[in-house]
N, C-alpha and C positions, 0 to 999 in steps of 0.2 A: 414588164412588171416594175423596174425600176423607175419608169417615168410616172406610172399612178402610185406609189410610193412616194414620190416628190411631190406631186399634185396635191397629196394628202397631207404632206408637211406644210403646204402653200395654204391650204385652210385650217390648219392645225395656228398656223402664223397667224392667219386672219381673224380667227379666234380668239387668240390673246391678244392681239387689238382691240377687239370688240370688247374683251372683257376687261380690258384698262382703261377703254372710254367709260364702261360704266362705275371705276372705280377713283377714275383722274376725275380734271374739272375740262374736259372736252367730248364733243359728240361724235357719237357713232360715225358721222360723214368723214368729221375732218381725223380721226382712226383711219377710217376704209383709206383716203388720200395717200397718210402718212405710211400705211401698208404698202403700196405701190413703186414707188422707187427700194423700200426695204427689199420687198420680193425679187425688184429685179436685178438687186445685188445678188439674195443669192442661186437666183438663175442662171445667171452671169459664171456663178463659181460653178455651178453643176458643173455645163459646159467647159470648163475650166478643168474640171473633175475628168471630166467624158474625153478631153480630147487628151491630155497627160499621162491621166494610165488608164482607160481604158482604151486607148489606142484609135479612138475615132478621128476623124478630119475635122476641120473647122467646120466646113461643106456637110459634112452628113450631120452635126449636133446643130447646127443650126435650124434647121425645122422643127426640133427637136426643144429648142429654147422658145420658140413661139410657143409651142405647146403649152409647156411646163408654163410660163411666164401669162401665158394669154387668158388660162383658165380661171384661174384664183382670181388674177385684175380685173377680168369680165365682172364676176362676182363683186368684187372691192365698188366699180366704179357702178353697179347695180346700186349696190347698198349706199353709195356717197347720193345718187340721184334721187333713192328711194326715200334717204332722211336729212339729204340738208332743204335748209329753211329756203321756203319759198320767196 
């Protein structure tokens, strides 16, 4: 449950990018981009999260970080393809 609760923060993220791009003076793509290393900061800390106290290994949160980290970026780098300039 905790890993679709982060996934959900991960487009909750991607959202307030999107909605700074239409707010700043940059596009939707270069958001989605800018989103991508953001996210995988705090995927990174999840993990960080997961192995400190919740007692997991580095080994079992690792699958665990592609997850979280791979879903949202799929989406981000969806959305950089779907709207940067040709």
């Amino acid at each position: 449950m905790h890993t679709i609760m982060v996934i959900g923060g991960g487009f909750v993220l991607l959202g307030a990018f999107a909605l700074a791009s239409r707010f700043g003076n940059f596009s939707l793509a270069s958001a989605a981009l800018w989103f991508i290393p953001v996210w995988f900061a705090a995927s990174v800390y999840n993990l960080y999260v997961g192995v400190r106290t919740a007692g997991y290994t580095v080994a079992e949160e690792t699958p665990i970080l592609f997850v979280v980290f791979g879903v949202p970026a799929a989406v981000a780098l969806f959305l950089w393809w779907r709207f940067s300039a040709a």
